[in-house]
C-alpha positions as CSV (number, residue, x, y, z in Angstrom):
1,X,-94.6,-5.7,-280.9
2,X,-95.9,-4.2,-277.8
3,X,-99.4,-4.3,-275.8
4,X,-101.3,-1.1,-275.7
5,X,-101.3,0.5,-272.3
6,X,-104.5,0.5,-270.6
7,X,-103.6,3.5,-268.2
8,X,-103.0,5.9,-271.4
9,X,-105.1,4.5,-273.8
10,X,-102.0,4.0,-276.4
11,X,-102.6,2.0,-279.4
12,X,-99.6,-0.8,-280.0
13,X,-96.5,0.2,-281.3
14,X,-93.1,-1.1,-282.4
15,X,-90.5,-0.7,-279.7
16,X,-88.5,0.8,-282.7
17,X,-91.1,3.5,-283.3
18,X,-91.7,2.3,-286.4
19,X,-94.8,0.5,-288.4
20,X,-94.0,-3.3,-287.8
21,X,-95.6,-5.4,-290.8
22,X,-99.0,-6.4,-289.4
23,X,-99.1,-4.0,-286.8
24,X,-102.5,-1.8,-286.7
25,X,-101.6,2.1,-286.3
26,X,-98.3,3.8,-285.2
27,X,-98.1,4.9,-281.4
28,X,-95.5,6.9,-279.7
29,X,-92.8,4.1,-277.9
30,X,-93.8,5.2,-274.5
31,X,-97.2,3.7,-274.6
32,X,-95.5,0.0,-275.3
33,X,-95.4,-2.1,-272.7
34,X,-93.0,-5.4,-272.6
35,X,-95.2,-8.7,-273.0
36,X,-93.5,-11.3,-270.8
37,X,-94.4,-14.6,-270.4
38,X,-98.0,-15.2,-268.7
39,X,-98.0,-17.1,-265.6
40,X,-100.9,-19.6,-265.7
41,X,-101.7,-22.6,-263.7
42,X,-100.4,-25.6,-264.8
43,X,-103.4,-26.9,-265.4
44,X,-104.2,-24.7,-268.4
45,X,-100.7,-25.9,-270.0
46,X,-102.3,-29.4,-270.3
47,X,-100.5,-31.7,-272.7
48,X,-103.6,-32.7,-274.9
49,X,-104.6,-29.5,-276.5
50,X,-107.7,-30.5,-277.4
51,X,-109.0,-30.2,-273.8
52,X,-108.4,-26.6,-274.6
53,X,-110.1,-26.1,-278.0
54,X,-113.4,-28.2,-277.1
55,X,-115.5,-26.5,-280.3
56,X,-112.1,-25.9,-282.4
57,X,-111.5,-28.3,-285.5
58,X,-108.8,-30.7,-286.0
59,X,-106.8,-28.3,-288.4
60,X,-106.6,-25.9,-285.2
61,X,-105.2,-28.8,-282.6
62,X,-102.8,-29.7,-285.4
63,X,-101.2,-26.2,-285.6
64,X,-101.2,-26.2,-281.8
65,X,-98.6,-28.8,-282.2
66,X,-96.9,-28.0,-284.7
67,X,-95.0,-25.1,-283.4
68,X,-94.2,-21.8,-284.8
69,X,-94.1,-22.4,-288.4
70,X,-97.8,-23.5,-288.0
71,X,-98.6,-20.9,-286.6
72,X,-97.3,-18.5,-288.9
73,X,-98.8,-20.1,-291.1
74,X,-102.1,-20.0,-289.6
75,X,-102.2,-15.8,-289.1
76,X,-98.8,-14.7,-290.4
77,X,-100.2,-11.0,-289.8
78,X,-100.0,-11.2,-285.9
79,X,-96.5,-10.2,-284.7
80,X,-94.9,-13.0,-282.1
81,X,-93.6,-10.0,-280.0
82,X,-90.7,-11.1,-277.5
83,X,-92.1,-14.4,-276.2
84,X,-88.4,-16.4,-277.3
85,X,-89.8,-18.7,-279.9
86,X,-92.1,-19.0,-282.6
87,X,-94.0,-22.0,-280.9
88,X,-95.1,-19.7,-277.8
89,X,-97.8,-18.1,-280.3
90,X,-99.6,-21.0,-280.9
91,X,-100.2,-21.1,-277.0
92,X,-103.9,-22.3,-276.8
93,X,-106.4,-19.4,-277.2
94,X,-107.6,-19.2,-273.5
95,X,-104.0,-18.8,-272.6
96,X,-104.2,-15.4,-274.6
97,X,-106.9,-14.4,-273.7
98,X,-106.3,-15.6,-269.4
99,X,-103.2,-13.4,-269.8
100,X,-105.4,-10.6,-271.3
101,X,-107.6,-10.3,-269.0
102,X,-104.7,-10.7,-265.7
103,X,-103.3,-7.7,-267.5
104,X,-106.7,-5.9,-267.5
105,X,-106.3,-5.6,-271.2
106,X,-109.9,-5.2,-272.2
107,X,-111.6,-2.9,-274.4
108,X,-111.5,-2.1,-277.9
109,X,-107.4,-2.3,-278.5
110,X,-107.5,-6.0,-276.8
111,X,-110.1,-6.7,-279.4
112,X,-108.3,-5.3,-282.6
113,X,-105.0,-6.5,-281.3
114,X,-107.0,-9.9,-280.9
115,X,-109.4,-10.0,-283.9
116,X,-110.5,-13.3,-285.0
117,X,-108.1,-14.7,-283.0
118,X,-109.6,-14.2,-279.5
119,X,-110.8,-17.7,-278.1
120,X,-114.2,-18.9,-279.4
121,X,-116.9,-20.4,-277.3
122,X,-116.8,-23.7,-276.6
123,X,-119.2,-25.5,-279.0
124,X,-118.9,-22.9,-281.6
125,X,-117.0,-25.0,-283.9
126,X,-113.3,-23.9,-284.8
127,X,-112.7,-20.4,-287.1
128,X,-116.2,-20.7,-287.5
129,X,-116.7,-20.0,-283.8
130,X,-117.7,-16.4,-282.2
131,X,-115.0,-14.9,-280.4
132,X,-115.4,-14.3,-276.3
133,X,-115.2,-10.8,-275.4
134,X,-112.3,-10.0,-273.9
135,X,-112.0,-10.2,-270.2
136,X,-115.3,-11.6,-269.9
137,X,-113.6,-15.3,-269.1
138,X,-114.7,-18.7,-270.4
139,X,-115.7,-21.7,-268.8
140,X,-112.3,-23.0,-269.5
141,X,-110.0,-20.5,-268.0
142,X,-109.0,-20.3,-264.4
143,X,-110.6,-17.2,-262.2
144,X,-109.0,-13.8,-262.1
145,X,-108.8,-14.4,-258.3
146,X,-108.4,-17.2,-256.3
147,X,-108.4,-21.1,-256.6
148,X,-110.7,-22.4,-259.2
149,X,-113.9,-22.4,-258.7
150,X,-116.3,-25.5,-258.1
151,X,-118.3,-26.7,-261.4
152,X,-121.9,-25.3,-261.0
153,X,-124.2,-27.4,-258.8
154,X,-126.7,-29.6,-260.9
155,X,-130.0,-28.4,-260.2
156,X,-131.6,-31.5,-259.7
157,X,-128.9,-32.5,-256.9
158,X,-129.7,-31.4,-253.2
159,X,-128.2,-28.7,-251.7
160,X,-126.0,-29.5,-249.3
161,X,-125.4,-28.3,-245.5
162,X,-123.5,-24.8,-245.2
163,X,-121.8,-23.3,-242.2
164,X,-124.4,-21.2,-242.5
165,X,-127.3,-23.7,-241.9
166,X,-129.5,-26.1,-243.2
167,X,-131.0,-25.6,-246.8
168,X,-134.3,-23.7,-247.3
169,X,-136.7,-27.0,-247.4
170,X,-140.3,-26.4,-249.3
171,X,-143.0,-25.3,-248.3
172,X,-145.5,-28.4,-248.7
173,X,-148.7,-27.7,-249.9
174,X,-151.5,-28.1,-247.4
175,X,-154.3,-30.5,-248.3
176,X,-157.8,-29.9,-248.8
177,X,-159.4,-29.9,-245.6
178,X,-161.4,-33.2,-245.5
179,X,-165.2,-33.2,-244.4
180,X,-164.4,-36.0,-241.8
181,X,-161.2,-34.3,-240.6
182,X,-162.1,-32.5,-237.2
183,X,-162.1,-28.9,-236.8
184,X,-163.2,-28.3,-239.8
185,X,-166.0,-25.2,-239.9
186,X,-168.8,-27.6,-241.6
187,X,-168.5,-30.5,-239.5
188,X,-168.1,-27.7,-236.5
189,X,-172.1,-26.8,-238.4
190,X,-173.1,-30.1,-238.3
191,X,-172.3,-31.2,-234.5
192,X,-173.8,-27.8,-233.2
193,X,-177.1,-28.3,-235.1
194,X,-177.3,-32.5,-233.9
195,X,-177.3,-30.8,-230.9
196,X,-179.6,-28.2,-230.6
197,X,-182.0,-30.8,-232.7
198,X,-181.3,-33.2,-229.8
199,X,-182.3,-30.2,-227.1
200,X,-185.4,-29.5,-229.0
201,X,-186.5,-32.8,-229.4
202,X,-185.8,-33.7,-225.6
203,X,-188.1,-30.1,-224.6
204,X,-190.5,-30.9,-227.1
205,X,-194.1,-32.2,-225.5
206,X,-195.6,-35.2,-227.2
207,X,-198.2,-34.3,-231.0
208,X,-201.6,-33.9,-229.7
209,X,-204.3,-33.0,-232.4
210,X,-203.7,-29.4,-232.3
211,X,-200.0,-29.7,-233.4
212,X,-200.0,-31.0,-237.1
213,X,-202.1,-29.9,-240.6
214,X,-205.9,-31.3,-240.4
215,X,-205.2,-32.4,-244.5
216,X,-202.6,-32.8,-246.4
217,X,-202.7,-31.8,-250.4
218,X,-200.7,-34.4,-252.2
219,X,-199.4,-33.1,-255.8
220,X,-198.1,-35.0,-258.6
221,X,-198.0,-32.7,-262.0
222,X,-197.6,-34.0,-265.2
223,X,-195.9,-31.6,-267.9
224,X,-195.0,-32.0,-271.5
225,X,-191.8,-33.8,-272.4
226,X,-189.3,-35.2,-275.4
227,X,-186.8,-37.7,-275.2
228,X,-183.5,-36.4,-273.3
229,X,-184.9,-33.6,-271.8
230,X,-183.1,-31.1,-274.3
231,X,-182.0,-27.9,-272.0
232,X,-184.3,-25.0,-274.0
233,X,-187.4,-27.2,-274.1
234,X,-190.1,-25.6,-272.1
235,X,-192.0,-28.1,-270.0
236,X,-195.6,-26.6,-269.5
237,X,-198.0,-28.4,-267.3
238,X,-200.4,-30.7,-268.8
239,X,-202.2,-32.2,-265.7
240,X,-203.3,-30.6,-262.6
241,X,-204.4,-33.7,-260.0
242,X,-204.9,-33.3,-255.8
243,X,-205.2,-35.9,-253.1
244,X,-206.8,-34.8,-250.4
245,X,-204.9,-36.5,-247.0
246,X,-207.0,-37.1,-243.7
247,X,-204.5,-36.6,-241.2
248,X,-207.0,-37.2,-238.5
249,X,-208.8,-40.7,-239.8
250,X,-205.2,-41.3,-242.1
251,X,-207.5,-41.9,-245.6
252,X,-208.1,-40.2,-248.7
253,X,-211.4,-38.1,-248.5
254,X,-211.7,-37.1,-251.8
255,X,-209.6,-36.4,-255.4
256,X,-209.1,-33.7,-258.3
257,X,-208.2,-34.3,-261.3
258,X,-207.9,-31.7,-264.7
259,X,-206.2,-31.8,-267.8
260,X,-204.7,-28.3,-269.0
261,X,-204.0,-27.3,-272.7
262,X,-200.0,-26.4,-273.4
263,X,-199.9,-23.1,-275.6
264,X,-196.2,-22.5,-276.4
265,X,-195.9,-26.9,-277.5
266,X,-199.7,-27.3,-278.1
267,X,-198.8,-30.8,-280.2
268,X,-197.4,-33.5,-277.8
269,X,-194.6,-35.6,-278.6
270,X,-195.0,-39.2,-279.4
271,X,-192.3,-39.8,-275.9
272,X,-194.9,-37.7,-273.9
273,X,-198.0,-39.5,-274.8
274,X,-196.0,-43.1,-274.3
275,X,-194.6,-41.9,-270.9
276,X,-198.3,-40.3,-269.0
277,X,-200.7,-41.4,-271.1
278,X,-202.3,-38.6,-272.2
279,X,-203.4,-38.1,-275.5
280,X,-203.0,-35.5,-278.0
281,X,-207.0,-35.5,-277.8
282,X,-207.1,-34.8,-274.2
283,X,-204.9,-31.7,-273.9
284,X,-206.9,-29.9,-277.2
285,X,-210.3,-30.0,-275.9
286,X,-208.8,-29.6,-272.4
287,X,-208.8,-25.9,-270.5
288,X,-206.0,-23.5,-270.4
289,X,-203.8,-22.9,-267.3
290,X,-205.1,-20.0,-265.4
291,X,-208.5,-21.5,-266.4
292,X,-207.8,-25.1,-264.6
293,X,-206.2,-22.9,-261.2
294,X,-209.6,-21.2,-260.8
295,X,-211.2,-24.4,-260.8
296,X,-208.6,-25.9,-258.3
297,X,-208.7,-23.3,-256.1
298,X,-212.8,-22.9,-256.2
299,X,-212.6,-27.3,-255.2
300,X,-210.1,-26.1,-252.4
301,X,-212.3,-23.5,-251.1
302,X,-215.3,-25.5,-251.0
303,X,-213.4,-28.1,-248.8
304,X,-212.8,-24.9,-246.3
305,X,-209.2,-25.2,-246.5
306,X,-207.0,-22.6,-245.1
307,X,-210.5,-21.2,-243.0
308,X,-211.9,-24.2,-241.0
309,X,-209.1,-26.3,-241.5
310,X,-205.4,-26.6,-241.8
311,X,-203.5,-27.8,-244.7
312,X,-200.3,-27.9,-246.5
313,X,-199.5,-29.4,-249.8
314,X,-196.8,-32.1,-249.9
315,X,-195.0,-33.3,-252.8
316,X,-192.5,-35.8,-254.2
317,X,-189.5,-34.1,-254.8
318,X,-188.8,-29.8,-255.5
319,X,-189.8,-29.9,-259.4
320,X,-193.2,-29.8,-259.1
321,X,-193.4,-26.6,-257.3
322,X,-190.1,-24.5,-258.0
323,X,-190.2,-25.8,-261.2
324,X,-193.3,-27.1,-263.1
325,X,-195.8,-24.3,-261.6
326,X,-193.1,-21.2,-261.3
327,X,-192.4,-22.4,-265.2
328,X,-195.9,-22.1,-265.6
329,X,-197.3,-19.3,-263.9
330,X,-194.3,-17.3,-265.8
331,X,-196.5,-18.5,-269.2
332,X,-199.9,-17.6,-268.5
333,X,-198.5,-14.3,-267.4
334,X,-199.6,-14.7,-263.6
335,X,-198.3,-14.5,-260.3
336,X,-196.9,-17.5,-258.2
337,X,-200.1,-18.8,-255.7
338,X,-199.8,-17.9,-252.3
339,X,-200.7,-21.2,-251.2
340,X,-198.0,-23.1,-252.6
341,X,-195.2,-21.5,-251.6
342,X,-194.8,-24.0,-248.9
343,X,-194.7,-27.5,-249.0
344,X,-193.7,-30.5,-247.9
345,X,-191.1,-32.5,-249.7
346,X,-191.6,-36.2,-249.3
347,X,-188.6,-37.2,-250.1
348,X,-186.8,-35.0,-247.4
349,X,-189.0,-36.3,-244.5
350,X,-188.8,-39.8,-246.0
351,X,-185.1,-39.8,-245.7
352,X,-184.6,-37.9,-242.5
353,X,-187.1,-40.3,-240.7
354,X,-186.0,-43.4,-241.7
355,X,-182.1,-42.9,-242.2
356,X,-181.7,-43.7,-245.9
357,X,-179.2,-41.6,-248.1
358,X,-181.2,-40.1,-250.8
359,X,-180.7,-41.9,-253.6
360,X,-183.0,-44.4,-252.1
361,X,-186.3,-41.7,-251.7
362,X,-187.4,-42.3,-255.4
363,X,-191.2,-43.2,-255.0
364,X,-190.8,-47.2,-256.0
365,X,-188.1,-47.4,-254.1
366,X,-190.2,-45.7,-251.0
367,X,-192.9,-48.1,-251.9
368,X,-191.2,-51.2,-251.6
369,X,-189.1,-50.4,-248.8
370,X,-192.1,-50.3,-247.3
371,X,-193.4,-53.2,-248.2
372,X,-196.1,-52.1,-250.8
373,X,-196.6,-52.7,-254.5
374,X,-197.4,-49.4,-256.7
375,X,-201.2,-49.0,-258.0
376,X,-202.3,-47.9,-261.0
377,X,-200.2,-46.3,-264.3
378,X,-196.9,-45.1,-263.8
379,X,-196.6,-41.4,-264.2
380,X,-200.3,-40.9,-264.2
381,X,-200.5,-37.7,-262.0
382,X,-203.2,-39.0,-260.5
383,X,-201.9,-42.7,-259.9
384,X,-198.8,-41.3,-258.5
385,X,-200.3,-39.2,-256.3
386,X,-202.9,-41.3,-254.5
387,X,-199.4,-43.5,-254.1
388,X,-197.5,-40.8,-252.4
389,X,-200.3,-40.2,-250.6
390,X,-200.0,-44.2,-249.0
391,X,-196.3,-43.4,-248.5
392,X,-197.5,-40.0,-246.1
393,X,-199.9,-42.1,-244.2
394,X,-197.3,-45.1,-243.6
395,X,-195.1,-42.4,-242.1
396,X,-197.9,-41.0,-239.8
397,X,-198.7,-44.2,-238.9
398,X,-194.8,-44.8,-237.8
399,X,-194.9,-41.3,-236.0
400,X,-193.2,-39.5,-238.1
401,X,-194.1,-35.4,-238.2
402,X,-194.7,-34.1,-241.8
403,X,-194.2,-30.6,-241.8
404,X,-193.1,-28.3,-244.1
405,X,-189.6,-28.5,-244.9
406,X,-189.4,-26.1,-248.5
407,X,-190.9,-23.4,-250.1
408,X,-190.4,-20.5,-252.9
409,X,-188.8,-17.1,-251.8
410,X,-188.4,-14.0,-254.5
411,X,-188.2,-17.2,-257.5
412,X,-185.8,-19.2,-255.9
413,X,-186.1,-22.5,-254.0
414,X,-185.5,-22.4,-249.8
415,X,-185.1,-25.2,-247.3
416,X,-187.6,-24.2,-244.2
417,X,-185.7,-25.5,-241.1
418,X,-187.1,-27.6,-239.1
419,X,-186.9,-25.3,-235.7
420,X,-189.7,-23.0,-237.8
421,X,-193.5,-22.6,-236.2
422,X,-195.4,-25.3,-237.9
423,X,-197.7,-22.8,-239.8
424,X,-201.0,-23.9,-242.5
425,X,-200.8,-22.9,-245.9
426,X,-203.5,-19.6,-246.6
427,X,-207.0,-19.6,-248.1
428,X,-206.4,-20.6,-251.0
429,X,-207.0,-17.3,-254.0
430,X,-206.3,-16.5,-257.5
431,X,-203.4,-15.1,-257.9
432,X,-203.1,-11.4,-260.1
433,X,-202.0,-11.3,-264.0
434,X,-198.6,-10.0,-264.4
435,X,-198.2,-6.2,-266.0
């Protein structure tokens, strides 16, 4: 039995010329070429077979070993062909198939000639196994060229140093750029604006009368409420109470003070009349909202605010005006006042003059920093307004400059910086009814 010749594409064919028992079709006797012994490494010829058939069966190592007979036995349709004895057939499978693929003897008559009994993959588990293709090598057989090659690298082990250079090394990840670290662009912000605030303040000439408001507006609403706050709950504003600040003699001239009917919750919740109270009572024989603003800004007019005398409003905290009274207006269907678009946030001024972090500006807190108890009712707008208004003159009294430091601009809350002309809020005027 002969090997087909690659070069002319022969099928196999007895040297005789004739159909051999087991052989696959009859080819001219030119196309056969003698099979001689392949010459493999010794290490393929290992002693312990089963090195060689790591997914084969017992039954296979046993007919390894057992010589020709076996395997006869095993495929007694595959023709020994002249390899001297019976035993050199049952030379391990990747011996076959190492000498196949030295004689370039791939392709479809390799793979009939081989059939079934081509080598299987290792893990495939005996005749049950799939067979390799031909020529396309297995894990166990040497290289085609060469010595052996190395197993493949682990890839959790590091790569070693080359001749041609050290390994590629990772890129490390940079990390966030602390706000202490220096050089970075907001503490770059930061150092340039301590300084130009230091140049200002060393330029600046010392507050006569003519540089801060004559009165100060301290406001304090109160709005409906429910317990938790849910997200869609509409607070409207259910008192409307003014302080009127002396800046000059540092006392409370005079005080408003005006309840104002809700319309989208008219019915107050048991949490809201606990927390100001103000009773259900109140609020329904009370005004509406654009009624109540008339009459504030008629009391503010008659003090000549904004005409013969300066005046800004001041409050504690952003809520009441970018909140509460933009919620509001929005409501009753009218525009935001031009008056208080700019105020002065205690809390702001509180902190920045006395160096606290702001979690400490929260009006008891204030209070007893300072050294004073709080009068009156706890979120009473009018209580807690006559006690901001004690906070504001404590600062004056300490030297401290209130000046506007936020305001409103197209619905949307601003910080006024503190390099800005110190500028009054306007006469006070009703503002128009939305289309």
């Amino acid at each position: 039995m002969g090997v087909p010749d690659p070069r002319s594409g022969c099928p196999a064919q007895s040297a005789s010329g004739g159909e051999e028992p087991g052989s696959i079709n009859e080819v001219p006797a030119q196309c056969i070429l003698p099979v001689t012994r392949p010459e493999l490494p010794e290490s393929c010829w290992d002693p312990k077979p089963r090195r060689l058939f790591s997914g084969g069966s017992a039954g296979g190592r046993q007919e390894h070993e057992g010589g020709g007979a076996a395997a006869e036995e095993r495929d007694p349709g595959l023709p020994l062909g002249p390899l001297g004895q019976a035993g050199a057939a049952a030379a391990p499978a990747d011996a076959r198939h190492h000498f196949l693929s030295q004689r370039g003897q791939a392709g479809a008559g390799a793979e009939q000639l081989l059939g079934s009994h081509g080598p299987r993959r290792p893990g495939d588990g005996g005749a049950a196994g799939r067979p390799l293709r031909p020529g396309a090598g297995s894990a166990l057989s040497p290289p085609r060229h060469g010595p052996p090659s190395p197993p493949p690298r682990p890839p959790w082990r590091s790569r070693r140093r080359t001749a041609r250079g050290p390994p590629p090394t990772r890129r490390r990840r940079r990390p966030a750029p602390s706000p202490a670290r220096r050089g970075v662009k907001d503490v770059l912000k930061k150092r340039l604006k301590n300084y130009y605030k230091k140049q200002k303040l060393m330029q600046k000439e010392p507050i006569n009368g003519d540089s801060c408001y004559d009165y100060i507006c301290v406001v304090d609403f109160e709005a409906t409420c429910e317990e938790g706050n849910p997200p869609e709950f509409v607070h409207e504003i259910i008192e409307f109470p003014i302080v009127l600040l002396n800046t000059r003699t540092l006392e409370i001239e005079d005080t408003f003070q005006q309840y104002v009917k809700p319309e989208i919750n008219p019915k107050l919740s048991n949490f809201c009349i606990s927390l100001t109270g103000i009773t259900q009572d109140i609020v329904d024989k009370a005004d509406t909202f654009p009624q109540v603003l008339q009459n504030v800004i008629e009391w503010m007019r008659q003090r000549e605010l904004g005409t013969k005398y300066s005046y800004s409003m001041l409050t504690d905290g952003s809520w009441d005006m970018s909140k509460f009274l933009n919620i509001q207006c929005r409501i009753s269907r009218i525009k935001y006042p031009s008056f208080a678009k700019k105020w002065i946030n205690i809390r702001k001024s509180y902190g920045n003059f006395y160096k606290v972090p702001r979690n400490q500006t929260k009006l008891t807190i204030m209070l007893e920093k300072l050294g004073m108890n709080y009068d009156g009712r706890p979120h009473s707008g009018l209580d807690d307004s006559k006690n901001i208004a004690r906070i504001a003159i404590r600062m004056l009294q300490d030297g401290c400059e209130l000046r506007v430091n936020e305001r409103m601009h197209a619905g949307q809350l601003m910080t006024v910086s503190s390099s800005a002309p110190l500028e009054g809020a306007p006469a006070p005027q009703m503002p128009r009814y939305r289309n």
